[in-house]
PyMOL Python script that loads the backbone (N, CA, C, O; Angstrom):
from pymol import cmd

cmd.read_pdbstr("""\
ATOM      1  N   UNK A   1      11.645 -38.981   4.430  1.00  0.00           N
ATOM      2  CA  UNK A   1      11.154 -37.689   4.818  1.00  0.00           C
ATOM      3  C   UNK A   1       9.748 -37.863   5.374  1.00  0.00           C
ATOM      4  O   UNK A   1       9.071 -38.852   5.090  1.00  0.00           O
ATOM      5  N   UNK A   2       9.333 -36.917   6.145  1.00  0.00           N
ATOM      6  CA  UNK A   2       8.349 -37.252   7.020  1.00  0.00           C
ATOM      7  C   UNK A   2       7.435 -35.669   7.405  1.00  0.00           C
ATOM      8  O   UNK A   2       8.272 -34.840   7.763  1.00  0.00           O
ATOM      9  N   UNK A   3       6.211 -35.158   7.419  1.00  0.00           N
ATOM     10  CA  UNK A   3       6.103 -34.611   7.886  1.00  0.00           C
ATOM     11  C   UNK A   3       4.778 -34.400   9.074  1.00  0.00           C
ATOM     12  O   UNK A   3       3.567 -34.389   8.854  1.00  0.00           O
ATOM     13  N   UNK A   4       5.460 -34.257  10.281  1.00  0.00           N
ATOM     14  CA  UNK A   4       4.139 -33.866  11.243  1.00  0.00           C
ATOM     15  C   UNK A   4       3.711 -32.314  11.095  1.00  0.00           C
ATOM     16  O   UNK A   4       4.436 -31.347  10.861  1.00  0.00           O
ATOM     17  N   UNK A   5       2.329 -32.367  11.299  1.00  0.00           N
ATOM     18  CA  UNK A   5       1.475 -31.455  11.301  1.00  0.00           C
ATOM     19  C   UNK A   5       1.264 -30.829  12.291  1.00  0.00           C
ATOM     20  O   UNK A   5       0.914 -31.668  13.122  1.00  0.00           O
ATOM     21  N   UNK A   6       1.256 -29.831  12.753  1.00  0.00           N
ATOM     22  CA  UNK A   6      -0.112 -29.477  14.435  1.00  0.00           C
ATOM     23  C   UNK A   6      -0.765 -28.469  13.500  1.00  0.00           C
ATOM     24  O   UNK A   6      -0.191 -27.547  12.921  1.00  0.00           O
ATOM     25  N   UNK A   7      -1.893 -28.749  13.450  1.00  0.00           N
ATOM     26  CA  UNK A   7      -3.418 -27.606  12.768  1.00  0.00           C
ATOM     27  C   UNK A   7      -3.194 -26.323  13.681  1.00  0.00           C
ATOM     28  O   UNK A   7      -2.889 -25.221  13.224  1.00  0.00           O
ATOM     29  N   UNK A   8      -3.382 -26.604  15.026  1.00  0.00           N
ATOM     30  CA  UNK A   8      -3.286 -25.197  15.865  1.00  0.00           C
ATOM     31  C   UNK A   8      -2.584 -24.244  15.708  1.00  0.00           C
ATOM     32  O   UNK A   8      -3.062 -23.110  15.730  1.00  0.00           O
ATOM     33  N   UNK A   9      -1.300 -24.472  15.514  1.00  0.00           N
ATOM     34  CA  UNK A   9      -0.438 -23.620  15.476  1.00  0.00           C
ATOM     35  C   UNK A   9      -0.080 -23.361  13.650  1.00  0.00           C
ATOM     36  O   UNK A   9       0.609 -22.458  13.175  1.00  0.00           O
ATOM     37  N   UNK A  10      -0.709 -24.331  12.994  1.00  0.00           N
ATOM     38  CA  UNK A  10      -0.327 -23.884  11.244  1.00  0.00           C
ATOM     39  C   UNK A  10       1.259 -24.193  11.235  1.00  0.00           C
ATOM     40  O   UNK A  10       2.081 -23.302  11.022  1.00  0.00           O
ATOM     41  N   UNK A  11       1.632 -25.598  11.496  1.00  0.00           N
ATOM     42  CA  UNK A  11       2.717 -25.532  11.708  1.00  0.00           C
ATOM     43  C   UNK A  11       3.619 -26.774  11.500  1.00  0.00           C
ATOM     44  O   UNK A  11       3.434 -27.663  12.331  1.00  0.00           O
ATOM     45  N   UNK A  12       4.582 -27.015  10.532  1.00  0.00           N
ATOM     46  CA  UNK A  12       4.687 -28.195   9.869  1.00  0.00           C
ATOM     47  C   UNK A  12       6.330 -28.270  10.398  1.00  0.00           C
ATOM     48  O   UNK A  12       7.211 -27.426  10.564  1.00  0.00           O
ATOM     49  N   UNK A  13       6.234 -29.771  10.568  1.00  0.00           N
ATOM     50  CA  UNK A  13       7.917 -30.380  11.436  1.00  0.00           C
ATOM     51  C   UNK A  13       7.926 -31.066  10.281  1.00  0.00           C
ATOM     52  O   UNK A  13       6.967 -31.472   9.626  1.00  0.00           O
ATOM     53  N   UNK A  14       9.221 -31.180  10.052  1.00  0.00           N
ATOM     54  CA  UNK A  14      10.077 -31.885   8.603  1.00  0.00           C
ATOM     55  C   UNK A  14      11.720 -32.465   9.286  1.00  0.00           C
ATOM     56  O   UNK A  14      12.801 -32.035   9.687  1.00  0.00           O
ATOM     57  N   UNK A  15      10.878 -33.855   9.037  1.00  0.00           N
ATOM     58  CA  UNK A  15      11.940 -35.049   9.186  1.00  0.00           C
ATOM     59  C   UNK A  15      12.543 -35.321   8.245  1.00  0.00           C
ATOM     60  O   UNK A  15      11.941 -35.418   7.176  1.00  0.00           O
ATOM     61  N   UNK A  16      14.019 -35.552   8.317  1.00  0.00           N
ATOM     62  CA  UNK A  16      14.897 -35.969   7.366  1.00  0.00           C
ATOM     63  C   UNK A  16      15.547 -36.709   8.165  1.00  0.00           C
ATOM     64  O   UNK A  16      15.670 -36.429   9.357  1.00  0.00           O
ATOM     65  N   UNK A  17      16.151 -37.966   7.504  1.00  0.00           N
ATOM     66  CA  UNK A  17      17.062 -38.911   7.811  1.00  0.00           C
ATOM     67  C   UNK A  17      18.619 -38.150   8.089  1.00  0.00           C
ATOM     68  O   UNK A  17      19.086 -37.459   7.185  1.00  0.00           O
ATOM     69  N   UNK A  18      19.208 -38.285   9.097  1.00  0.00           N
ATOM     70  CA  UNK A  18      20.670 -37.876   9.287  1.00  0.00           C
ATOM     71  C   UNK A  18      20.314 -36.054   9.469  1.00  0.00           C
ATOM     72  O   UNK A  18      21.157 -35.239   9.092  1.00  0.00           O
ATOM     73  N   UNK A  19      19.130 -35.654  10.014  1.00  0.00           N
ATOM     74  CA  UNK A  19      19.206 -33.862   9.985  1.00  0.00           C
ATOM     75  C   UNK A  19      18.305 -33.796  10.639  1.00  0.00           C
ATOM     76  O   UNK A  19      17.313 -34.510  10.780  1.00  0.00           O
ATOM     77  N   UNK A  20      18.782 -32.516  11.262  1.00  0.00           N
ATOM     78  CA  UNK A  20      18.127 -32.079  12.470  1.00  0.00           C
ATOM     79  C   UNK A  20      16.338 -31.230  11.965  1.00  0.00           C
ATOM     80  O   UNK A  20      16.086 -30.625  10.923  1.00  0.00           O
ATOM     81  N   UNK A  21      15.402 -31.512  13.153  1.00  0.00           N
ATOM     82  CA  UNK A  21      14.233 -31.389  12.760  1.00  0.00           C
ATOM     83  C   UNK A  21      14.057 -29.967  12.065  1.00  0.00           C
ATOM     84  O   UNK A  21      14.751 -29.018  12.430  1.00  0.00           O
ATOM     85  N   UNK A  22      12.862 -29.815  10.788  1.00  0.00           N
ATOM     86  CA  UNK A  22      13.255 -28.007  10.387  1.00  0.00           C
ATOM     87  C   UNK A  22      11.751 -27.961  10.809  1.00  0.00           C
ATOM     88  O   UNK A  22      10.916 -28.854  10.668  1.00  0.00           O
ATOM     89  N   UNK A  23      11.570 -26.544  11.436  1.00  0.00           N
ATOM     90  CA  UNK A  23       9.974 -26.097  11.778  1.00  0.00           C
ATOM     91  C   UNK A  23       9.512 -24.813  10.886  1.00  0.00           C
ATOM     92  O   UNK A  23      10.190 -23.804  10.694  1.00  0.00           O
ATOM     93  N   UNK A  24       7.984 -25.124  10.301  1.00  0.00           N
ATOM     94  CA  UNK A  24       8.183 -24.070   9.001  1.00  0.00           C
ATOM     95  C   UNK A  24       6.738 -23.589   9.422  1.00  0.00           C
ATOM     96  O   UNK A  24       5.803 -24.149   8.851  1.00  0.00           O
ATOM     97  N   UNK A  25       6.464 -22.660  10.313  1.00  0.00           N
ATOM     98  CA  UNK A  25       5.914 -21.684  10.188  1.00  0.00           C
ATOM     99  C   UNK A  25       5.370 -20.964   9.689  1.00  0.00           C
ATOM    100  O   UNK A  25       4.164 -20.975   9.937  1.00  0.00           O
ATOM    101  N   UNK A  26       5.857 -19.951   8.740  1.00  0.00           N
ATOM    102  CA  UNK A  26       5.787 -18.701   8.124  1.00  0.00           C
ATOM    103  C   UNK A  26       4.737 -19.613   6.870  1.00  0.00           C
ATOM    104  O   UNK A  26       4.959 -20.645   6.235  1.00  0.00           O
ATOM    105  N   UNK A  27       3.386 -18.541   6.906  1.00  0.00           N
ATOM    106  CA  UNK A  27       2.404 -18.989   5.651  1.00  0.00           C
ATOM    107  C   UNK A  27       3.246 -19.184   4.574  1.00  0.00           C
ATOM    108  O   UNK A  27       3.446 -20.385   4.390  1.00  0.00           O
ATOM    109  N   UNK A  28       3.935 -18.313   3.630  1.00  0.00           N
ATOM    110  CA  UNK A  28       4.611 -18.030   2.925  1.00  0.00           C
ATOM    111  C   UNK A  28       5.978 -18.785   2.222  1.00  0.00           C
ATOM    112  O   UNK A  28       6.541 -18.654   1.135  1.00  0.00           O
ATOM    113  N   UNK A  29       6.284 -19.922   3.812  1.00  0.00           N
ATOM    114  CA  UNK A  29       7.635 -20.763   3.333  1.00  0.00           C
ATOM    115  C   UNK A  29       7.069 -22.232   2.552  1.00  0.00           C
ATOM    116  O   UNK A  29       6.196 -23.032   2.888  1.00  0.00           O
ATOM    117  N   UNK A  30       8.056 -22.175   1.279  1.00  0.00           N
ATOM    118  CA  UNK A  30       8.294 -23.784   0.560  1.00  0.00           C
ATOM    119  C   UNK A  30       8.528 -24.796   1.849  1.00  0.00           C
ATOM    120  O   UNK A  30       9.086 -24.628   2.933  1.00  0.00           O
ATOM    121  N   UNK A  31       7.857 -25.912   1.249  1.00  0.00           N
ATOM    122  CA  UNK A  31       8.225 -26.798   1.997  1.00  0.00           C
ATOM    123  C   UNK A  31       9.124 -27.752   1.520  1.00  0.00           C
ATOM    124  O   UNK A  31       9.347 -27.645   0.314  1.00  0.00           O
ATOM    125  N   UNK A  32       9.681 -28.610   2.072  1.00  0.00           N
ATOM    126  CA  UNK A  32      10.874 -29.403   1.742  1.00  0.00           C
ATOM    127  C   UNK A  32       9.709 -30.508   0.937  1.00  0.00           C
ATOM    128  O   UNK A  32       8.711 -30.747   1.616  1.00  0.00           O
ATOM    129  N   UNK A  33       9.768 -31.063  -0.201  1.00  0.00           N
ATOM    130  CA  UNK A  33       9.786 -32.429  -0.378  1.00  0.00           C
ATOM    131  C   UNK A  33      10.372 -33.202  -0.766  1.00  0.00           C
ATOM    132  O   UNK A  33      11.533 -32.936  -1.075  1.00  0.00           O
ATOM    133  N   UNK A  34       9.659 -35.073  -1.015  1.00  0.00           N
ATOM    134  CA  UNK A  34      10.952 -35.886  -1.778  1.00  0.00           C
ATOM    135  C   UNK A  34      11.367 -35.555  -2.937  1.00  0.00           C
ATOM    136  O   UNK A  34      10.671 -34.760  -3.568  1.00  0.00           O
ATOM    137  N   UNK A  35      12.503 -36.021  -3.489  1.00  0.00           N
ATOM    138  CA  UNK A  35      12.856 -36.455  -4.521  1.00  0.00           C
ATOM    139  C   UNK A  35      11.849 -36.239  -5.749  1.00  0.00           C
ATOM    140  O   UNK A  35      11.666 -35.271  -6.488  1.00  0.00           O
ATOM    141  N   UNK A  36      11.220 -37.616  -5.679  1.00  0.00           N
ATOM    142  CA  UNK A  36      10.125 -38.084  -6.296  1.00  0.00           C
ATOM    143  C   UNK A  36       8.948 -36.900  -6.818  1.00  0.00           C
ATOM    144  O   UNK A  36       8.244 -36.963  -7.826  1.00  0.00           O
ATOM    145  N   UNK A  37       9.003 -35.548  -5.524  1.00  0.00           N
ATOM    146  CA  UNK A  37       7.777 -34.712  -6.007  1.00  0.00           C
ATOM    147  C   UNK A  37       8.727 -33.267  -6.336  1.00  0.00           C
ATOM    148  O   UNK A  37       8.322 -32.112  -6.209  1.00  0.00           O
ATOM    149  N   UNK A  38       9.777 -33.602  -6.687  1.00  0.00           N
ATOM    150  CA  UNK A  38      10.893 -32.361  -6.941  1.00  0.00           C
ATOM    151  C   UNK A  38      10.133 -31.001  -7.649  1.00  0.00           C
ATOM    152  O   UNK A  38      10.506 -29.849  -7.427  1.00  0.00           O
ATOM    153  N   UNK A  39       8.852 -31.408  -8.655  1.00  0.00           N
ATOM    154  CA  UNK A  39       7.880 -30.270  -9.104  1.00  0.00           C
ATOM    155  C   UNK A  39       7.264 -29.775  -8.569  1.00  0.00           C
ATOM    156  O   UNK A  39       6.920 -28.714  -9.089  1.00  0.00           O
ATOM    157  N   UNK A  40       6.602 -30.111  -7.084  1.00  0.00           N
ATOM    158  CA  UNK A  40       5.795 -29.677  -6.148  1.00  0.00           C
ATOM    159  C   UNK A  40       6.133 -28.516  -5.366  1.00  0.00           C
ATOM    160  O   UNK A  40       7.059 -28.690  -4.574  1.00  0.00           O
ATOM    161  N   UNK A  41       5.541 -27.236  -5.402  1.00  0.00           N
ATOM    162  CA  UNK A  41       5.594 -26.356  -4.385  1.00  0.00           C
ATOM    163  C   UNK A  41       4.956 -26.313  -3.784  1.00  0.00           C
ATOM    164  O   UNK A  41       4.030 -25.967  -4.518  1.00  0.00           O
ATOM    165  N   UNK A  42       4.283 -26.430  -2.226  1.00  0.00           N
ATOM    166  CA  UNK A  42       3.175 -26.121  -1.514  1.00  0.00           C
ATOM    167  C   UNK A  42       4.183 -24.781  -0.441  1.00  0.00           C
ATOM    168  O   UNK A  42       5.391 -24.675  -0.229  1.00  0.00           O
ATOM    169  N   UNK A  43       3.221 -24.114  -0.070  1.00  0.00           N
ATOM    170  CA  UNK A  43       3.753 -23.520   0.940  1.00  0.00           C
ATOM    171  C   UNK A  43       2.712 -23.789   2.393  1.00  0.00           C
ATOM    172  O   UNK A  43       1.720 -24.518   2.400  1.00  0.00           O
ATOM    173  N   UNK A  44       3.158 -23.119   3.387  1.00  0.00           N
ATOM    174  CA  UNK A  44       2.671 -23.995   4.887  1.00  0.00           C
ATOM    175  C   UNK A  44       0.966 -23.376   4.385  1.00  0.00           C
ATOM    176  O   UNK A  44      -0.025 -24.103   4.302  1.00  0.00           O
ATOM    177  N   UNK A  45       0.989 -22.208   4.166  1.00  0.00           N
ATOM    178  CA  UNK A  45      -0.742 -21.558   3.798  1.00  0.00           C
ATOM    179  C   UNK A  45      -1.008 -22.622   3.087  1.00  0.00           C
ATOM    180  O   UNK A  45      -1.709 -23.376   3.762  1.00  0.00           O
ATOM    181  N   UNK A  46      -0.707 -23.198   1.682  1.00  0.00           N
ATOM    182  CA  UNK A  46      -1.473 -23.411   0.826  1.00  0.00           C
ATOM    183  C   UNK A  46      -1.809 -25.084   1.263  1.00  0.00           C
ATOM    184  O   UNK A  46      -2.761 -25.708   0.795  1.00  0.00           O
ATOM    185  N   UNK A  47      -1.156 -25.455   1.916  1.00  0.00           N
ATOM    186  CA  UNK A  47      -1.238 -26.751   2.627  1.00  0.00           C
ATOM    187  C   UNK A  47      -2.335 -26.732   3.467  1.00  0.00           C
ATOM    188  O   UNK A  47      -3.193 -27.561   3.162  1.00  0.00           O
ATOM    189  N   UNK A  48      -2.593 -25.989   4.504  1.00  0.00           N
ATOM    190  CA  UNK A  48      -3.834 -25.845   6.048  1.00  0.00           C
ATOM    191  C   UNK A  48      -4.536 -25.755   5.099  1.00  0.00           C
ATOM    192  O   UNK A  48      -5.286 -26.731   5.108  1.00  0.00           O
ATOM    193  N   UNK A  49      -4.808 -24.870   3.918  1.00  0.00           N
ATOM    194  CA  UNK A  49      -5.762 -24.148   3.450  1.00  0.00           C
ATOM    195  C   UNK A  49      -6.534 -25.533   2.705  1.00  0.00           C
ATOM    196  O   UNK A  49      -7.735 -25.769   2.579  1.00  0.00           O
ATOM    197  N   UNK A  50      -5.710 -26.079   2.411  1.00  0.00           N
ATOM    198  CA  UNK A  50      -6.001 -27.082   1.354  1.00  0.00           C
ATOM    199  C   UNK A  50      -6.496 -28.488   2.731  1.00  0.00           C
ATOM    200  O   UNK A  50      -7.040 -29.373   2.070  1.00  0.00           O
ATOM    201  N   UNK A  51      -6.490 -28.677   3.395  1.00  0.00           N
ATOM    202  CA  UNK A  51      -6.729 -29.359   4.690  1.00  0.00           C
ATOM    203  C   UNK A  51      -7.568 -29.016   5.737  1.00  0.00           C
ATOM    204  O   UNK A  51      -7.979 -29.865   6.528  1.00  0.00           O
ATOM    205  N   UNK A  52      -7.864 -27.804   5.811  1.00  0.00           N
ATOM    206  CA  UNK A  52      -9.135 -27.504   6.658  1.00  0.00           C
ATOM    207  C   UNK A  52      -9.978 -26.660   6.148  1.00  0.00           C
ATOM    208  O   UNK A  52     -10.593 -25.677   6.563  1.00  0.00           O
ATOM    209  N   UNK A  53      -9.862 -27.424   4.830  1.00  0.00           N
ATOM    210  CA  UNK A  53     -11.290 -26.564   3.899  1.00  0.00           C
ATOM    211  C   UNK A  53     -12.575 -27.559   4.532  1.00  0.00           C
ATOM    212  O   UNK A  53     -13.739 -27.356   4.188  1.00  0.00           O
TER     213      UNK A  53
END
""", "prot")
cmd.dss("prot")
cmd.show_as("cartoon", "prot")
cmd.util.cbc("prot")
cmd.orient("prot")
């Protein structure tokens, strides 16, 4: 899993192996993560927010 960023647009691309790219927008949406961080919620806000402090 993979994710690109663009700051401008607040706007996160989510790579998965064998699936088509998901684009997550909306302040408000969960983001996909691994396995490994199955406890983790960030949403796309709390992510920028947390990155262009």
């Amino acid at each position: 899993m993979g994710w690109l960023l663009d700051p401008d647009e607040k706007t996160v691309f989510v790579y998965q192996q064998k699936q088509e790219i998901e684009v997550f927008d909306d302040p408000d949406a969960i983001l996909p993560v691994p396995a490994f961080a199955n406890g983790l919620q960030l949403t796309v806000k709390d992510l920028f927010a947390w990155l262009l402090d």
